[in-house]
Each structure stands twice: as structure tokens, then as C-alpha cells.
C-alpha positions in Angstrom: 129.4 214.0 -16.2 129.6 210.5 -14.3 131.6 208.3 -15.9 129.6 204.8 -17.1 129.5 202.1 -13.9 130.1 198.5 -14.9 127.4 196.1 -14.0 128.5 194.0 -11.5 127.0 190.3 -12.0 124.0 190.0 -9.5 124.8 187.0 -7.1 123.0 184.0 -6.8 120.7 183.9 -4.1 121.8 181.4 -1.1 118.3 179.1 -1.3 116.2 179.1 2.0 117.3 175.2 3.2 114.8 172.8 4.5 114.3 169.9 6.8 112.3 166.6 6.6 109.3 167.1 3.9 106.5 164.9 3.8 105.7 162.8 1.0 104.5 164.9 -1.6 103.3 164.1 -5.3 107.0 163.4 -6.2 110.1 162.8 -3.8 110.0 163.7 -0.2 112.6 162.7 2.4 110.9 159.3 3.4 110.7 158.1 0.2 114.6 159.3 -0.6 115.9 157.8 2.4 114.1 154.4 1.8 115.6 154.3 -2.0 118.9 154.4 -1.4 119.1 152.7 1.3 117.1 149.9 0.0 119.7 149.9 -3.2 122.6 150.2 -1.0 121.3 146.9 1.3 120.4 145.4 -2.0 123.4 145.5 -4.1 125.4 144.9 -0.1 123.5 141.9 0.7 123.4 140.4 -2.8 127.7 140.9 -3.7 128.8 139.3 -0.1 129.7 135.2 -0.2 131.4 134.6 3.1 132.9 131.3 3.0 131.9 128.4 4.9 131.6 127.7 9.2 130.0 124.4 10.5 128.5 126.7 12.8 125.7 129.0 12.3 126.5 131.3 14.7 130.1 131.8 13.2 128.4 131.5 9.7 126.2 134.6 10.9 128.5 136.4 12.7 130.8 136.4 10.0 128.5 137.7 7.5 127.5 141.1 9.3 131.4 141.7 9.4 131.2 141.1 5.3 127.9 143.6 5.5 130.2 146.0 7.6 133.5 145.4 5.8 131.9 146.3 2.3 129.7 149.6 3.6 133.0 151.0 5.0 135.2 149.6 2.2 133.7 148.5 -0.8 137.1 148.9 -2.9 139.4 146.5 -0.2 135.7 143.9 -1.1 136.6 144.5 -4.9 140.2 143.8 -4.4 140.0 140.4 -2.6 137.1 139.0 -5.3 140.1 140.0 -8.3 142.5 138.1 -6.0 139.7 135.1 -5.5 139.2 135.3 -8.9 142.6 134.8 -10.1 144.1 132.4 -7.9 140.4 130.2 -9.1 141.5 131.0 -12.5 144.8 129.8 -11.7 143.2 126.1 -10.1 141.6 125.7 -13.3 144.9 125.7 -15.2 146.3 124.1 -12.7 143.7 121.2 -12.6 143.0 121.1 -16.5 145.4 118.2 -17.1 143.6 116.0 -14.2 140.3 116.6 -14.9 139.5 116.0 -18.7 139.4 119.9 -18.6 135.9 119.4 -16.2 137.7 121.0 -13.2 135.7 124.5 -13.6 135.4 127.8 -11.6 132.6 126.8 -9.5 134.8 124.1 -8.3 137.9 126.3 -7.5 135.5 128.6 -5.5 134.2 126.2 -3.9 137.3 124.7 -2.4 138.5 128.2 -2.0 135.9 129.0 0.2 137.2 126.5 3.1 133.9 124.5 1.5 135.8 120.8 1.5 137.1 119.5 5.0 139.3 116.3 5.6 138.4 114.3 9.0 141.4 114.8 11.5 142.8 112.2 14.0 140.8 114.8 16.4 137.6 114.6 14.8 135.3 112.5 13.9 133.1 113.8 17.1 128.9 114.1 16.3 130.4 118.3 15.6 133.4 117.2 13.5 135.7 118.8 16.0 139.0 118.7 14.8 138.1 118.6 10.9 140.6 120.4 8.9 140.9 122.7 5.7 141.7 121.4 2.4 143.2 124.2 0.9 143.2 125.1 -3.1 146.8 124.2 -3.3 146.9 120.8 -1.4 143.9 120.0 -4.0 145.8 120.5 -6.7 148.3 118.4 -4.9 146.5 114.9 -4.3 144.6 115.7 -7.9 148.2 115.9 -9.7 150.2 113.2 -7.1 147.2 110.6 -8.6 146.1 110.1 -4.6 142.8 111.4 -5.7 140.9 110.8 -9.0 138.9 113.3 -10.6 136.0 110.9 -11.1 135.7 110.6 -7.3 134.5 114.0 -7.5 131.0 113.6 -6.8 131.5 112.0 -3.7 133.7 115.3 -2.6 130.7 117.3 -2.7 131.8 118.8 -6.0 129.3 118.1 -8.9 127.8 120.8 -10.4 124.4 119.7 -9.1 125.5 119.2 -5.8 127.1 122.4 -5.5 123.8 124.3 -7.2 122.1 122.5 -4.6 124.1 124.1 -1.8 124.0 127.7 -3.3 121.6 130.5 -1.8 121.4 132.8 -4.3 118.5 133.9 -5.3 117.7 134.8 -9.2 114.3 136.7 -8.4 117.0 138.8 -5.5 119.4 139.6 -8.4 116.9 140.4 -10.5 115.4 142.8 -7.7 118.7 144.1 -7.0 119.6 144.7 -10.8 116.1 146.8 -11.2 116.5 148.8 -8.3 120.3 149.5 -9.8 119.0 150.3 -13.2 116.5 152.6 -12.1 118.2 154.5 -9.4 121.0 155.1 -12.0 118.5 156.1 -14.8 117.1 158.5 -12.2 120.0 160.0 -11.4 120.8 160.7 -14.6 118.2 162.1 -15.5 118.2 164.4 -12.6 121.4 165.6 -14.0 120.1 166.1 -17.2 117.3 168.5 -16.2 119.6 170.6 -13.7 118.6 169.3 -10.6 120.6 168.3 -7.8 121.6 165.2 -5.6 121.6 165.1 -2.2 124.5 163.6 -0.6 123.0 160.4 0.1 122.3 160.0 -3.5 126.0 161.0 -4.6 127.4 158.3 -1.7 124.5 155.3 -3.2 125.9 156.0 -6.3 129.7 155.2 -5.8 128.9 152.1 -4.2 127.2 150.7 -7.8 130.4 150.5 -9.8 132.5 148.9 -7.2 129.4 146.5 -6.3 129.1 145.4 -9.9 133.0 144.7 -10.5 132.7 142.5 -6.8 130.0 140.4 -8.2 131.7 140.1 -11.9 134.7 138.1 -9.6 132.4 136.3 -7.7 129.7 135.4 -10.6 130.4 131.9 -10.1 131.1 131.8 -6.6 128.5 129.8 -4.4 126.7 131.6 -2.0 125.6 131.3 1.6 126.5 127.3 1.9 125.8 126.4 5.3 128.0 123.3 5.9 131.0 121.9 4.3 131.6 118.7 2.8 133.8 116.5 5.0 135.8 113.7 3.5 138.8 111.0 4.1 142.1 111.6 2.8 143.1 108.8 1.0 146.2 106.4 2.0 149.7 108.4 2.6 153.0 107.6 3.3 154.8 109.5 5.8 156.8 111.9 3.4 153.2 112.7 1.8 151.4 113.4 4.9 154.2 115.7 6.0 154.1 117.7 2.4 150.8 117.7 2.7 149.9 119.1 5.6 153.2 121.5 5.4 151.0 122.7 2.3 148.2 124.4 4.4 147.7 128.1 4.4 146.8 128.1 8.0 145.5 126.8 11.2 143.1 129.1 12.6 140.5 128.5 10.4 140.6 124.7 11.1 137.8 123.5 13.0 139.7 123.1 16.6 140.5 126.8 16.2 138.1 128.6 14.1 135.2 128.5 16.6 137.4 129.1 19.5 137.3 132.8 18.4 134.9 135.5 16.9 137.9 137.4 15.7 138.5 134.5 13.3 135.3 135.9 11.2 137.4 139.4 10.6 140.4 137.8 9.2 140.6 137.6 5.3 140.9 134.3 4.0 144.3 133.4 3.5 145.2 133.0 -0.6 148.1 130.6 -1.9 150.3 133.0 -3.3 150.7 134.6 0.5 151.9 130.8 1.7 154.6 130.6 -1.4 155.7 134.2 -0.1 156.4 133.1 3.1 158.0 129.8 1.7 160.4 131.9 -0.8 161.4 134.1 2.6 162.0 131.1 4.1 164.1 129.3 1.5 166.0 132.5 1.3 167.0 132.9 4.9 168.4 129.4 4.8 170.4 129.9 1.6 171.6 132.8 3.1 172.3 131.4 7.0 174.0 128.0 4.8 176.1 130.4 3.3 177.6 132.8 5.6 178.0 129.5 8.3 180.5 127.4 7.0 180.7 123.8 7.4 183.1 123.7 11.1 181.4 127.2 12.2 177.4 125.6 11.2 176.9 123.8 14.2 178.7 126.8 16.7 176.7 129.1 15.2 173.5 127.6 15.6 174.4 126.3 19.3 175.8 129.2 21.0 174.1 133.0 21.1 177.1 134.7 19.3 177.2 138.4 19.4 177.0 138.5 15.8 173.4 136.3 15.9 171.6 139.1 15.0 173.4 138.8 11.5 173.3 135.2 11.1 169.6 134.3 11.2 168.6 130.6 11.2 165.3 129.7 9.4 163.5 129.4 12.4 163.8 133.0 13.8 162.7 134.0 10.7 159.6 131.7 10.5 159.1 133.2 13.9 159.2 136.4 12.6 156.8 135.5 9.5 154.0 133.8 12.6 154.0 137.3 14.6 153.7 139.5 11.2 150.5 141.4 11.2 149.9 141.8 7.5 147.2 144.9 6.7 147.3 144.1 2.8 149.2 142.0 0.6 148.9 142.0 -3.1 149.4 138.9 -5.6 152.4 139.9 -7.2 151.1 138.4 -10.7 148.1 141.4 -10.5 150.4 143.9 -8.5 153.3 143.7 -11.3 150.8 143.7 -14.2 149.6 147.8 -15.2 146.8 147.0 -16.7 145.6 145.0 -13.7 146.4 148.3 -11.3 145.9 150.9 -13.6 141.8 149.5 -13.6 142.0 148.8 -9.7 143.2 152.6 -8.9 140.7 153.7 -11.7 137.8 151.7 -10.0 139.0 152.9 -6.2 138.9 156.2 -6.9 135.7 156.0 -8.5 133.9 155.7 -5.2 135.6 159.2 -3.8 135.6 161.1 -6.8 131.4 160.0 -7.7 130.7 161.6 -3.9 132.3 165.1 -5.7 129.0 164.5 -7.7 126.7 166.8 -5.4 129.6 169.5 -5.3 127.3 172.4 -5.7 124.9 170.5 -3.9 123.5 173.0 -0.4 124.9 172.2 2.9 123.6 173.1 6.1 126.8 175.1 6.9 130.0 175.8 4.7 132.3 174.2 7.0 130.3 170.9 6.0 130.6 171.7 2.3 134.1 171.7 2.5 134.7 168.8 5.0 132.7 166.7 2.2 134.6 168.1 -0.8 138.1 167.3 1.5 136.7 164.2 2.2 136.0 162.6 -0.8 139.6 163.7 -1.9 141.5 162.6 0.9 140.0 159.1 0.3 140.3 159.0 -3.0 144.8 160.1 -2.3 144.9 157.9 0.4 143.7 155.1 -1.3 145.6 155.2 -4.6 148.9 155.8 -1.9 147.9 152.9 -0.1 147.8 150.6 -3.4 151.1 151.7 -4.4 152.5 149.1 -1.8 152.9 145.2 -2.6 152.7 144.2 1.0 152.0 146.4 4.0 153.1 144.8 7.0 152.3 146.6 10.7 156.0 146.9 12.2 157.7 150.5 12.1 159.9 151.0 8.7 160.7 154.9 9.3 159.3 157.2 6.7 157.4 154.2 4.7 155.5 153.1 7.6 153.6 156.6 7.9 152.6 156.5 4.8 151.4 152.8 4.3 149.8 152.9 7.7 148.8 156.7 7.8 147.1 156.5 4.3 144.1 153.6 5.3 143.8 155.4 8.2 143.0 158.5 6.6 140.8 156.6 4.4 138.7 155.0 7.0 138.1 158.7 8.6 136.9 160.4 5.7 135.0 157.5 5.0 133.3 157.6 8.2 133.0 161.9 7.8 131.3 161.1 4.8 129.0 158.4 6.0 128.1 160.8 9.0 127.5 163.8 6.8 125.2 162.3 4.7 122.1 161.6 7.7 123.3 165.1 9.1 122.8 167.0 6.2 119.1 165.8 6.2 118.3 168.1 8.9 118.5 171.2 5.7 118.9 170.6 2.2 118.6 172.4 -0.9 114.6 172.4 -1.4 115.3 171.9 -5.6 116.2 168.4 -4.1 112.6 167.4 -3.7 111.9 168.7 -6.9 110.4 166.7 -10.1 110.6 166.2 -13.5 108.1 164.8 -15.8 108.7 161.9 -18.3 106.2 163.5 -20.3 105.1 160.5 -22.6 104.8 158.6 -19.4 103.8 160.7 -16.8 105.7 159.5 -14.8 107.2 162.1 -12.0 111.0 161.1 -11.4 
């Protein structure tokens, strides 16, 4: 008489949450707090190589902003080591010819990292006040202009031993850091494998590993943690090659004079040669195009008087003005920004560190508004980054529609980042109990 009900699907029960649990057999909340953070400071502490102060304090100073820099934004620290890396690679082509083929990574890093100093007519003081930066390029300059030998290298501070001498790193660190790596990914896993979740602060370890290990592949050779760089004389110039020279350098504020004048200097990236021949080709360009729309009576008029029309006939020198003021966010070496391969792996790698959070999606939250802000979260960053890389250069001045977009989209990325950084130490206070939960490597006995 009654027709035949369906069964409707029982639901699954919403598990009773809990907070901080003692150290049992297997995990407990100590013990899960104190792996990932230990891998996170590991693999942190281990991929920075801050280049070189004369002063400690600058030296230390600048490495905390490294530490903070890469737990905020580990993909902007991958980027600049593939830009390092290249424009090193680059030096070594560069250099081949007027070295015997000896001029090797270690040594383009090492320059690169503001490691080699020339004495100044300021310096000379007991502090080397006054000592300037020999940049990569101007290197490459003296090395190819035959006012340097290559054989005088050794007294540069430049032979291998010398520079082996001056590196930190530590091979029983790495090979701590490269444990902890393996097994906290093993774990993981294996976790994964027998159906049990990972807590939030498991999913966010885990998105740092990939983008930590790409950093160090960059920076393999790179020396680490020198202390104090090597201060030499430039040799003998005429006037003309003093002037191209020192018209050469990438900048002034990390000089000696100015770099410790200021702790905002240990913020600032370090300045790469393909940015200098950008500004030069702006340059060159604003004078072909100010020599050609003054003619040869008009030239001197034009420059002289403030014509109504100045606006439209720019002389280099407004535009260098220009280029000093520019507040540049990001700027991209055109040879890895034009080259898909090159991008295609960067946006691959950058959205690896959003989209590997999404790895404790069904993973409990204390409320569902948190479950969601996470799951937006980790998208969000993972758009807003891949928008942010679409742009060559991102300069801070107002462009209309652009500018919202190339400014908005590492904004937004820096918030969810910090969301997500907050979310994982308040979602401690209940998790999913099946967190703490074990499995047994049985021909081990070991509990994972």
C-alpha cells in the first residue's frame, strides 16, 4: 500500500574537534608543531645567501629581512636566484675568452654578491669608508679592456680556495636539512596513502619544499654568509676609462658611504645588469628622439627656454630624472621573461605553493567560515600571482586600468598569504582528532 521510499545516503558525521593533545605514543600537537617548524627554519635558514656588508650589524640585519622575505614569499626568493643565476651564467660566457675558460660560477657569484670592493678617493679610512662596488659588468669590463689580468685573480680574493675559505655553509646543515625534507615528505605521503589527513600546518610546510629546493638549485654555487669583502686597487686609467667605468655601476646606495647610512638599504634587491642596460636603452632612446624632433637652429632654443610644448620634447636629463625617482616593484630579465619555457616553469613552480595548501581541503576547521577563507586563500594567491608575473616591469606610478592590476594582484597575494599564515596557529585551537592518528610501518614498527 506505501509506495517503496528511496534510501537517502546517511551523512557523514561532523567529527567532535579537539585542542592541544599531549604527546601520546604517536603524534601529538608538540611534536607536530616542532616538525614543521623545525623543516620550515631548516630549509629557510639553509636556501638564504644575503650578499656581503663590512658591517655586522648590516650583515645581520639584512639577513632576518632574507628570513622574512622568503617565509612571506618564497616564489619572489625563487625568482631573483633564476635571475642571479642567469646573469652568473652570462659572466661566464662573458669572461670565457679572458680567463682560459677558468672564470667559473663561483666567481660570477661572488662578484655578484657586492663581494669585491675597489678603494675610493674617500676611503682608505681603518672602516674602508668610501670603498665602492665592483659590479659584474665593470668586471667583465677591465677583464676584456686588458686593465686586469686574469692571473692576478688570486690576489682579488677570487681563487677557489680563497673563496671556499670564506663560505659558511655547512655540509653536516644540508645534510640535516635534506633528512628532515626527505622524511617529512615521506611522511606526508604516506599519511595520504592510508587516508589520513594533514593539518594545515603540514599542507603550508609542504609548499615551501619545492620552491626551497629550485632557490638552492640557483644558488648551489653561490657562497654563503661571507662576512667581509675583498677590497682592492683599480689599476691605472685614463680619464675616458675612469668615466666609462664608473658610468658602468648599477648603483650608489649600496657603496660603502651610503649603504650603512641606512637600514632600508638591507630591503632593497640587489640591483642586476640587465636593469642598468634598460635604463641605458631608455636613455639612448629619449635622445634619439629629443635630437630628432629639435633641429639643428631650434636645439639650443629648445633646450634653453621652457617652451609650452616642453612636455613633448623631453631632453635626456628629465628622463634620467624620471628613471632616479622610479620605484620599481619587479622587473624581469627580458632574456627569461620572453622565453616560455623559462615562464611556463616559473608560473608552474608559483602556483605550486597556493595550490599544495588546497592539500588539506577536507581537512576539519574550527568553523566553516575558516574552511572557506583558506580554500579562497590559497586560490587568490595562486591568480594573483600568475597576474602579477604576466608583467615585464611593474613600476609604482598610476597607468589607469594596468596599474590596478599589477599593483592590486601582490597586494592580494601578500594578504592571503598572511590569512593563511594566521590560520594555520588558529586552527590549532580544534582540529580533526584523525590528525593525531598513526599508522604502522609494520616491518619496522615504526609509528609514522
Amino acid at each position: 500500500m506505501h509506495e517503496h521510499l528511496a534510501q537517502r545516503p546517511t551523512p557523514t558525521p561532523t567529527p567532535i574537534l579537539v585542542g592541544w593533545l599531549s604527546e601520546p605514543d604517536g603524534r601529538g600537537t608538540l611534536g607536530l608543531l616542532t616538525t614543521c617548524l623545525t623543516t620550515v627554519f631548516l630549509c629557510t635558514w639553509v636556501v638564504i645567501h644575503p650578499r656581503v656588508y663590512s658591517s655586522e650589524a648590516f650583515s645581520t640585519v639584512h639577513k632576518l629581512a632574507l628570513l622574512l622575505k622568503t617565509l612571506l614569499a618564497p616564489e619572489f626568493i625563487a625568482v631573483e636566484g633564476l635571475q642571479e643565476w642567469a646573469q652568473c651564467r652570462r659572466m661566464v660566457d662573458h669572461c670565457a675568452e679572458y680567463s682560459n675558460g677558468e672564470f667559473q660560477l663561483v666567481h660570477a657569484y661572488y662578484i655578484s654578491m657586492l663581494a669585491l670592493r675597489y678603494r675610493s678617493p674617500a676611503g682608505g679610512g681603518r672602516e674602508g669608508r668610501g670603498n665602492k662596488v665592483i659590479w659584474p659588468n665593470q668586471y667583465t669590463w677591465l677583464l676584456q679592456q686588458g686593465l686586469i689580468s686574469w692571473s692576478s685573480h688570486a690576489a682579488w680574493g677570487m681563487s677557489i680556495p680563497q673563496t671556499r675559505d670564506k663560505n659558511k655553509s655547512d655540509s653536516i646543515t644540508k645534510l640535516i636539512t635534506l633528512f628532515q625534507v626527505l622524511w617529512f615528505v615521506a611522511t606526508c605521503i604516506m599519511r595520504a596513502a592510508n587516508d589520513l589527513p594533514l593539518s594545515q600546518l603540514e599542507s603550508m610546510t609542504l609548499s615551501y619544499i619545492p620552491l626551497f629546493a629550485i632557490t638552492y638549485f640557483f644558488w648551489w654555487e653561490k657562497p654563503k654568509d661571507i662576512l667581509a669583502p675583498t677590497v682592492v686597487d683599480l689599476p691605472e686609467m685614463s680619464v675616458e676609462q675612469r668615466e666609462v667605468f664608473e658610468g658602468m655601476a648599477l648603483s650608489e646606495r649600496f657603496d660603502e658611504e651610503n649603504a650603512q647610512s641606512s637600514y632600508w638599504n638591507v630591503w632593497a634587491l640587489t640591483p642586476r645588469v640587465f636593469e642598468k642596460e634598460a635604463r641605458d636603452k631608455t636613455l639612448r632612446e629619449a635622445r634619439q628622439r629629443f635630437l630628432e624632433r629639435a633641429d639643428l637652429v631650434e636645439r639650443e632654443r629648445v633646450v634653453k627656454s621652457a617652451m609650452s610644448t616642453a612636455s613633448e620634447v623631453r631632453g635626456p636629463g628629465d628622463v634620467e630624472i624620471e628613471l632616479q625617482k622610479e620605484i620599481v616593484v619587479a622587473h624581469w630579465d627580458p632574456k627569461l621573461y620572453h622565453s616560455k619555457i623559462i615562464r611556463s616553469l616559473c608560473s608552474l613552480f608559483g602556483a605550486s605553493f597556493g595550490a599544495l595548501h588546497l592539500a588539506c581541503w577536507n581537512t576539519a576547521f574550527p568553523t566553516r567560515i575558516e574552511k572557506w577563507l583558506w580554500r579562497g586563500s590559497a586560490f587568490v594567491s595562486i591568480v594573483s600571482l600568475l597576474a602579477f608575473r604576466h608583467f615585464e616591469k611593474v613600476v609604482l606610478r598610476w597607468e589607469g586600468s594596468r596599474t590596478i592590476v599589477c599593483i592590486g594582484s601582490p597586494g592580494l597575494y601578500f594578504l592571503s598569504r598572511i590569512v593563511m599564515m594566521v590560520e594555520v596557529f588558529v586552527a590549532e585551537r580544534a582540529v580533526d582528532p584523525a590528525i593525531y592518528d598513526t599508522y604502522e610501518v609494520a616491518s619496522y614498527g615504526i609509528h609514522l
